[in-house]
C-alpha positions as CSV (number, residue, x, y, z in Angstrom):
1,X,-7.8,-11.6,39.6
2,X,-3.9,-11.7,39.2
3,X,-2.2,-13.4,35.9
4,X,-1.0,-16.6,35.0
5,X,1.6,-17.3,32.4
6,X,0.3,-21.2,30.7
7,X,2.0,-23.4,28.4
8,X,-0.6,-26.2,27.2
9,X,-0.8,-29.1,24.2
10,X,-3.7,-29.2,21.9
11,X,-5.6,-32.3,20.7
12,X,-3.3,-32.5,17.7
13,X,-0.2,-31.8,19.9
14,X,1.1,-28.3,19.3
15,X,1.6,-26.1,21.8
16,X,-0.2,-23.0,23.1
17,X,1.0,-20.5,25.1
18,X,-0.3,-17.3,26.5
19,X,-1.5,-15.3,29.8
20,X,-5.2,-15.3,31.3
21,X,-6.7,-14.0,34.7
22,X,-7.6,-17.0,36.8
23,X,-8.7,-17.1,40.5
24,X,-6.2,-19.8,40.9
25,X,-3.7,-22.3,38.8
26,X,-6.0,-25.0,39.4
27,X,-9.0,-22.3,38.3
28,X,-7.0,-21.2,34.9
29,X,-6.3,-25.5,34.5
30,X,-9.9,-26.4,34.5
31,X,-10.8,-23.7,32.0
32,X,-8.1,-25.3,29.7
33,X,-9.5,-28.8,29.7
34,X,-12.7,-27.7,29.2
35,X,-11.1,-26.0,25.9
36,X,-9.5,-29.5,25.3
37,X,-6.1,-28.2,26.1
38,X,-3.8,-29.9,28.4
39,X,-2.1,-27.9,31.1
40,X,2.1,-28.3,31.0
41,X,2.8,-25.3,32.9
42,X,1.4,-22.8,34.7
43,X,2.7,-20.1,37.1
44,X,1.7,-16.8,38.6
45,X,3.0,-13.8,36.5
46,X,4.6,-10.8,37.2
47,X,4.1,-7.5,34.7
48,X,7.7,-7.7,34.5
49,X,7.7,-11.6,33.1
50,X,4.8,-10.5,30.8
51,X,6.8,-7.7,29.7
52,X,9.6,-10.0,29.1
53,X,7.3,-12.8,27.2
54,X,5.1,-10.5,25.1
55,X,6.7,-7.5,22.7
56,X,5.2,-4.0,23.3
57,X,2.3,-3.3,20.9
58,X,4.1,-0.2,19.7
59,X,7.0,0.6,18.2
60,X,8.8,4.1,17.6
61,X,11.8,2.8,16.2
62,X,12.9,4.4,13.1
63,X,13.2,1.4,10.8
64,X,10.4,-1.0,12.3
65,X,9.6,-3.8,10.0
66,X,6.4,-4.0,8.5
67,X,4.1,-7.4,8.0
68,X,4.4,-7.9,4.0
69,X,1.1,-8.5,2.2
70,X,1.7,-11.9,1.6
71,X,2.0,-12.9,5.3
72,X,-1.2,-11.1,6.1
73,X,-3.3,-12.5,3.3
74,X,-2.0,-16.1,4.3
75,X,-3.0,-15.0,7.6
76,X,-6.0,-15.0,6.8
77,X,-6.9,-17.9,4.3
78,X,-5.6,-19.4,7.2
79,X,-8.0,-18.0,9.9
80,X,-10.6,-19.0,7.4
81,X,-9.3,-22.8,7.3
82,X,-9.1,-23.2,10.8
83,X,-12.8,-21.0,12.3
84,X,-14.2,-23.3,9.6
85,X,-13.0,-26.1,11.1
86,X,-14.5,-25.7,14.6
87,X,-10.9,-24.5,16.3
88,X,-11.7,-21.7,19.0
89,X,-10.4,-18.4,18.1
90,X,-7.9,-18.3,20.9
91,X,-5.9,-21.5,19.7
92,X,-6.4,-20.1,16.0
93,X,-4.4,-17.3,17.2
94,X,-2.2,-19.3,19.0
95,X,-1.1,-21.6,16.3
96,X,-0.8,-19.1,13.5
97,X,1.8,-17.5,16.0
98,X,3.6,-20.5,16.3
99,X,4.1,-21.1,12.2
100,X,4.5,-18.1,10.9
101,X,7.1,-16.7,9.5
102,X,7.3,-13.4,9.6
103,X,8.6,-12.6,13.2
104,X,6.6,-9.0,13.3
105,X,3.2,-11.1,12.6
106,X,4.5,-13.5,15.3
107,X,4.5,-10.6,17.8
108,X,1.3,-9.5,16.8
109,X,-0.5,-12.5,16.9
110,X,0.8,-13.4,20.2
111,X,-0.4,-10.2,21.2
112,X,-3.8,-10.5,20.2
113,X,-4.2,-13.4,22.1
114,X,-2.9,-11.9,25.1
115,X,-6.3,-9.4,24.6
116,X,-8.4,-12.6,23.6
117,X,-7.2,-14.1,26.8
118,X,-8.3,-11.1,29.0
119,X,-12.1,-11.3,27.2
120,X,-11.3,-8.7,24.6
121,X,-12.6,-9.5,21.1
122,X,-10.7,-10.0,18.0
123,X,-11.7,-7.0,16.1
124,X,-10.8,-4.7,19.6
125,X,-7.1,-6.8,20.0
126,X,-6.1,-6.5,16.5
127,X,-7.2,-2.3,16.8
128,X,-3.7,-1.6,19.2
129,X,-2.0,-2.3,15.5
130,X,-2.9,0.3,13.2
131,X,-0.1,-0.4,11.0
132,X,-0.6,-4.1,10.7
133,X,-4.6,-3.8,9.8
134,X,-6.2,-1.3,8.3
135,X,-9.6,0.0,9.6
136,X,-11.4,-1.9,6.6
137,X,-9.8,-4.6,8.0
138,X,-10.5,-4.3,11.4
139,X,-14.1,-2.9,10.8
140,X,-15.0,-6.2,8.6
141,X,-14.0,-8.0,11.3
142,X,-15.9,-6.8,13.5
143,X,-19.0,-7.2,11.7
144,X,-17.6,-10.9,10.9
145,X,-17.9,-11.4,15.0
146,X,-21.3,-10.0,15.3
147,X,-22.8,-11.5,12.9
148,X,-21.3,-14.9,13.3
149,X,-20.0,-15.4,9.7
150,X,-16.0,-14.7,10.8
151,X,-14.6,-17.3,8.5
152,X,-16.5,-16.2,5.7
153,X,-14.6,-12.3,6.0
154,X,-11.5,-13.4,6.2
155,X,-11.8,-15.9,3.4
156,X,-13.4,-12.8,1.3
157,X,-10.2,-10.6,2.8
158,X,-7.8,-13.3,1.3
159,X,-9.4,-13.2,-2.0
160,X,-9.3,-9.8,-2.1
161,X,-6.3,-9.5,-1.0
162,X,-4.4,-12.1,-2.9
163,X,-6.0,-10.2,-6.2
164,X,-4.1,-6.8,-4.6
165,X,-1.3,-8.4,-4.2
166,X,-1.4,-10.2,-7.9
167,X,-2.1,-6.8,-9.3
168,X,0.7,-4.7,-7.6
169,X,3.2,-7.7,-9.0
170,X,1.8,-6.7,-12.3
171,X,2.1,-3.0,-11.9
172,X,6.0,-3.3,-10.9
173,X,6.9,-5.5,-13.8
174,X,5.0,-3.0,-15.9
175,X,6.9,0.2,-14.5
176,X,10.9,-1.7,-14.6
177,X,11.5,-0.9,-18.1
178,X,11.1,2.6,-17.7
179,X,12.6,3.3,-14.3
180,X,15.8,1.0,-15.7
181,X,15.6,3.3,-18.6
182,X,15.2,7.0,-16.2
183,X,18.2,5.6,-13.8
184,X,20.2,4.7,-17.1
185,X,20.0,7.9,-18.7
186,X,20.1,10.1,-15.4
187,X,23.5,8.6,-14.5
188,X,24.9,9.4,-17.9
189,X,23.8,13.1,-17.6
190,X,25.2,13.7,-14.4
191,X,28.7,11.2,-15.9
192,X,28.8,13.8,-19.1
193,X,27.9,16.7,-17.6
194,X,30.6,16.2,-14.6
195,X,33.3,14.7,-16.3
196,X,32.9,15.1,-20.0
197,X,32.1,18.7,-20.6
198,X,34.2,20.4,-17.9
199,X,37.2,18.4,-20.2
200,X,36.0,19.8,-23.4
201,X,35.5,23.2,-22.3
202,X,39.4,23.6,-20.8
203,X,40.1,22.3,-24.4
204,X,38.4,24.6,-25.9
205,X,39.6,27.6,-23.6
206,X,43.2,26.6,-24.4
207,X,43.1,27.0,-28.2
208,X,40.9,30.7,-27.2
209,X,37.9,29.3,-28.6
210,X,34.5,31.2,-28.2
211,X,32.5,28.5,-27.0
212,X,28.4,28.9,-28.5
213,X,25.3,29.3,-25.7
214,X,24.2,25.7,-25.7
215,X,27.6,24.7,-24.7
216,X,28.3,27.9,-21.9
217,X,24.6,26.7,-20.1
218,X,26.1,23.1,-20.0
219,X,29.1,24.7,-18.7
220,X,27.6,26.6,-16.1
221,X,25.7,23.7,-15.0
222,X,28.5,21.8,-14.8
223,X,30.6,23.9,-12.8
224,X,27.7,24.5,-10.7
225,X,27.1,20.9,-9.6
226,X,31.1,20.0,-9.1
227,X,31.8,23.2,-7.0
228,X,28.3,23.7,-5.4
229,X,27.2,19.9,-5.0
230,X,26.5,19.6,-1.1
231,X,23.7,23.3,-2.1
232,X,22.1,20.7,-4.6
233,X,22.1,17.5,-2.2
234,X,20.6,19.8,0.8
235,X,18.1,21.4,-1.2
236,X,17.0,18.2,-2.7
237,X,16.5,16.7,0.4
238,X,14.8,19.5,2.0
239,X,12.6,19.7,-1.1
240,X,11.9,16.1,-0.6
241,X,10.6,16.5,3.2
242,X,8.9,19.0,2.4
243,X,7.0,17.9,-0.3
244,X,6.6,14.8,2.3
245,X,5.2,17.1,4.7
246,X,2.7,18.5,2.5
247,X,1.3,15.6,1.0
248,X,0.6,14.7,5.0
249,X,-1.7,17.8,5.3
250,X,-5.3,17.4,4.5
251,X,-5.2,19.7,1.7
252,X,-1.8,18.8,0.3
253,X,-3.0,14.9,0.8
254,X,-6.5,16.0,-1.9
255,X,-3.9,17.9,-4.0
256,X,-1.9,15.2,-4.6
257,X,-4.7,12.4,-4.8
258,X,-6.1,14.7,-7.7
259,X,-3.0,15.3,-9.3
260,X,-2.3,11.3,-9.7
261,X,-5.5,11.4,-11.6
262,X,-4.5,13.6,-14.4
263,X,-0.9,12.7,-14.8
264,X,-0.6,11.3,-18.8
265,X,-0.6,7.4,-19.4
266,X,-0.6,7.0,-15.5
267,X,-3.8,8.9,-15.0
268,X,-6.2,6.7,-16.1
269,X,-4.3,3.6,-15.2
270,X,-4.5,4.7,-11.4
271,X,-8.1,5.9,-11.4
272,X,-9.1,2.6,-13.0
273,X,-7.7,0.8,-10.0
274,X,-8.9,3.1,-7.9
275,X,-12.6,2.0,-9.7
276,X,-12.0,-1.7,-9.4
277,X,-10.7,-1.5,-5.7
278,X,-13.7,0.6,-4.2
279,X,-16.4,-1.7,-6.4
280,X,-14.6,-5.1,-4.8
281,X,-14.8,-3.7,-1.5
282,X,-18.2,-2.0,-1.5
283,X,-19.6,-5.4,-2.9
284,X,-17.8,-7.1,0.3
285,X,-19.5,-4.8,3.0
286,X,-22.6,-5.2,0.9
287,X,-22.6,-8.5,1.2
288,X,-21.1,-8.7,5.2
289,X,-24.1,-6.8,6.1
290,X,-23.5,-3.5,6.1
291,X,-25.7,-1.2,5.1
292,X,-24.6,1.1,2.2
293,X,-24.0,4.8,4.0
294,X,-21.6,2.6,6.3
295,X,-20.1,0.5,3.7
296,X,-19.2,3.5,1.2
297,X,-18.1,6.0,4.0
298,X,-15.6,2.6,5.0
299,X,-14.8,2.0,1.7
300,X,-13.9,5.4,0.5
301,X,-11.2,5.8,3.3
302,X,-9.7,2.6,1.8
303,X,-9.2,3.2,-1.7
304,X,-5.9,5.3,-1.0
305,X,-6.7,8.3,-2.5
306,X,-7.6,11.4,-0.4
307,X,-9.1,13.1,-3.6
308,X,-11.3,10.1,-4.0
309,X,-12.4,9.5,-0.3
310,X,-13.0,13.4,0.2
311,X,-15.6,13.1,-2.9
312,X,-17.2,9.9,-1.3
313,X,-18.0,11.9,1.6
314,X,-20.8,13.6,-0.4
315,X,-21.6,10.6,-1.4
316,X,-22.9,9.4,2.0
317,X,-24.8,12.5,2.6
318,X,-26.9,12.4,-0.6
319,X,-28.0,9.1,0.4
320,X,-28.6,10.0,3.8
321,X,-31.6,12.6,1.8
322,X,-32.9,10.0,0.3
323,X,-31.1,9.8,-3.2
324,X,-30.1,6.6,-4.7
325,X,-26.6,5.5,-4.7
326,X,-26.3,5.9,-8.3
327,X,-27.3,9.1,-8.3
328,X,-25.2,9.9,-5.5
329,X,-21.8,8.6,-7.1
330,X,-23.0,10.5,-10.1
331,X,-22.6,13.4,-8.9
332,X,-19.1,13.1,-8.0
333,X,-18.0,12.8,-11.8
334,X,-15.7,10.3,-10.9
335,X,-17.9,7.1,-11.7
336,X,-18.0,6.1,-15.8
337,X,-21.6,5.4,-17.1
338,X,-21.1,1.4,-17.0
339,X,-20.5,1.5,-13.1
340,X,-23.4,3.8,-12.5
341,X,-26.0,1.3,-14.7
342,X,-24.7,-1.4,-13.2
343,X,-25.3,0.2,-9.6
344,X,-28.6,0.8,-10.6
345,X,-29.9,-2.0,-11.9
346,X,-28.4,-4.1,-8.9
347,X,-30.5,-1.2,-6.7
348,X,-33.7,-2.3,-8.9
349,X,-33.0,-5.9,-8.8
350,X,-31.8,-6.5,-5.0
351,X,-28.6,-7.7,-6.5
352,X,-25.8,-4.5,-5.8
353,X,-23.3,-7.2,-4.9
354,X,-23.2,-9.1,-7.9
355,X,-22.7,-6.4,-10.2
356,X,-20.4,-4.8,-8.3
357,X,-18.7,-7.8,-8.0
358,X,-19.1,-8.0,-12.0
359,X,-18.0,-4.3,-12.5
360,X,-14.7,-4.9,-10.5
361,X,-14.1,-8.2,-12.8
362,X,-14.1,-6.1,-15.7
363,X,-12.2,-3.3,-14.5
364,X,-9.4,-5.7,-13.3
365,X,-9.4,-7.3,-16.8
366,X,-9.2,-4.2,-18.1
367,X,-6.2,-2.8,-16.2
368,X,-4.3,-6.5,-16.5
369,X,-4.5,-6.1,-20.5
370,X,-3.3,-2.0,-19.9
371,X,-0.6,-3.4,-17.9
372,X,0.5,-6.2,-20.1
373,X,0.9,-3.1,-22.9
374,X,2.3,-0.6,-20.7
375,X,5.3,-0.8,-22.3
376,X,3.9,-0.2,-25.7
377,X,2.6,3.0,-24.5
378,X,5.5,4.4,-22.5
379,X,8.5,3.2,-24.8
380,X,7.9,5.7,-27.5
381,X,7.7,8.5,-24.8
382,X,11.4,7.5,-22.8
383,X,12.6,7.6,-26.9
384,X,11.7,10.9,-27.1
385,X,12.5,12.3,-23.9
386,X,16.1,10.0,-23.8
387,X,16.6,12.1,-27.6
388,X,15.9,14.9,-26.4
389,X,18.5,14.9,-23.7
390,X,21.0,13.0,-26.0
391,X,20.6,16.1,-28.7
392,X,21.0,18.5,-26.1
393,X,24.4,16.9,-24.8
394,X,25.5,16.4,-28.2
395,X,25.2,19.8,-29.6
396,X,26.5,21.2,-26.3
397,X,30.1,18.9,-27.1
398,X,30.2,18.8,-31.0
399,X,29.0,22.7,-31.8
400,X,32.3,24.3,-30.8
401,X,34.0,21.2,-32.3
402,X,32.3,22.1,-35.6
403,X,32.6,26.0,-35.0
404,X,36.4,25.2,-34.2
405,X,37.1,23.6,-37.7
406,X,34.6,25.8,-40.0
407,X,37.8,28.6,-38.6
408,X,40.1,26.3,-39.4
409,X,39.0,25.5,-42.9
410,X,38.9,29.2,-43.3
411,X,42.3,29.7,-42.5
């Protein structure tokens, strides 16, 4: 059946455009009124007009925009609104492309309906675009459709969502002070150790001055950084793609997930979101209908962590022998006693949901108060480390000063 380009007016007047197969135009016209959409246009199209009307599903540009969290969590409260309503998934689609926004959402919703259009379902449209939704996202979905309870995913996906987004705000107001503080004091390293101690030590050389060790090393580093600077810039790039590269590999990926665990302050602060992200999400596939070998193997790839997703691997398998949940994330040593209980007395009481619903409320409590005192915990740290490197400078400038008039006084 060849394509036909449509243009067509809802019941409450917008307009909805897309491409469908069709015997015919007068075919593809009777299967929009029976959808309560009025025909305005329709003509046959060409792969070279669709091409021309729809954006490509891929992009390899370098710098391709992508859809910010916002848009796709209002995406979906808005999905929710409107599949609640009674509005058919097509002209769902359709009108969300029309008011949003964000012009790479626009693309991809229009898309989508393109797939809806040719009898794909949502779940298999929305997989072409692996950087706009996740596999959680995608796989919920999916579930959503086959079970019949669509608008009640994506309204649990925008409350989940909308807490992520909430709690990454947080987490950047928390970390300001100090970067503010690292950029501060970095630039008036490099402005001392560039400018300020190369003109000290040419002082110092002129009156024949033996200059002390602390002041020769800052000396050497100087020179080393004016006259060798483009040595330091390639290495520290090359360092940086490299250490990119690594943290791609499988192992480098687990290296670096387990790392982020054990860094000091930050440690616990990441593994605690890490805690309240995977016990938000298993209670959603819990209570989706998934059963829980499928809904912890889907929720460990999502928490962002390789480290973390590697262990929930054997997490799956001990339950697939017949162990209990909590006794399968026990055995990861990842999980803190209150989790587990609360696991398992949801596992005795039919209610795993709940609690873990209950165990992610505390745990985003409990990094929203760590967060509102980050600051108390990390200021006396920059203090020490910014004195440190103040000391350092300041004996490397005032010890021959201070050697140069304990001679003088002599004299």
């Amino acid at each position: 059946m060849p394509d036909f380009q449509f243009t067509a007016r809802d019941a409450s007047g917008s307009t909805v455009r897309g491409v469908r197969k069709a015997r015919s135009a007068e075919d593809l016209a009777m299967q929009l009124q029976k959808e309560s959409l009025m025909p305005l246009d329709i003509e046959q199209a060409t792969k070279a007009k669709i091409q021309a009307a729809q954006p490509a599903a891929k992009s390899s540009g370098l710098f391709k925009k992508q859809v910010a969290k916002e848009e796709l969590q209002m995406f979906c409260r808005q999905m929710y609104t409107l599949i609640k309503s009674g509005i058919p998934l097509a002209i769902a689609i359709a009108r969300l492309a029309e008011s949003t926004h964000d012009k790479e959402l626009a693309k991809t919703l229009q898309q989508i309906l393109v797939g809806l259009n040719e009898g794909q379902s949502l779940h298999a449209s929305m997989r072409r675009f692996p950087k706009v939704f996740s596999d959680f996202f995608i796989n919920l979905v999916k579930l959503g459709e086959e079970i019949g309870k669509l608008d009640e995913v994506f309204y649990h996906l925008s409350e989940y969502m909308l807490l992520e987004i909430e709690t990454g705000k947080k987490l950047k107001k928390a970390m300001r002070y100090p970067l503010i503080v690292s950029f501060v004091t970095f630039c008036a390293v490099i402005g001392v150790t560039v400018f300020v101690i190369p003109a000290f030590a040419k002082m110092f050389e002129s009156f024949h001055a033996e200059l002390p060790l602390p002041t020769l090393i800052l000396v050497y580093v100087a020179n080393f950084f004016i006259n060798y600077w483009y040595v330091v810039l390639i290495g520290l790039i090359a360092l940086i793609y490299g250490f990119r590269y690594y943290i791609k590999t499988p192992d480098g990926a687990i290296a670096w997930s387990k790392w982020q665990l054990k860094i000091p302050i930050f440690g616990w602060l990441i593994h605690r979101i890490i805690l309240s992200r995977f016990t938000r999400l298993f209670a959603l596939v819990l209570r989706a209908g998934l059963s829980a070998v499928e809904g912890i193997n889907l929720v460990g790839k999502s928490t962002n962590n390789a480290y973390f997703a590697a262990k929930i691997q054997s997490v799956t398998q001990s339950i697939g022998r017949g162990n209990t949940i909590a006794t399968s994330l026990a055995q990861t040593k990842l999980f803190p006693p209150l989790v587990l209980q609360m696991i398992s007395l949801g596992e005795e009481t039919g209610r795993i949901d709940e609690l873990l619903n209950d165990a992610a409320d505390f745990y985003q409590r409990d990094i929203e108060y760590d967060l509102a005192r980050f600051n108390d915990y990390i200021e006396p740290i920059m203090i020490v480390i910014v004195a440190g490197m103040v000391l350092i400078l300041a004996l490397g400038v005032y010890m021959p000063m201070w050697d140069f008039a304990g001679k003088a006084l002599k004299r």
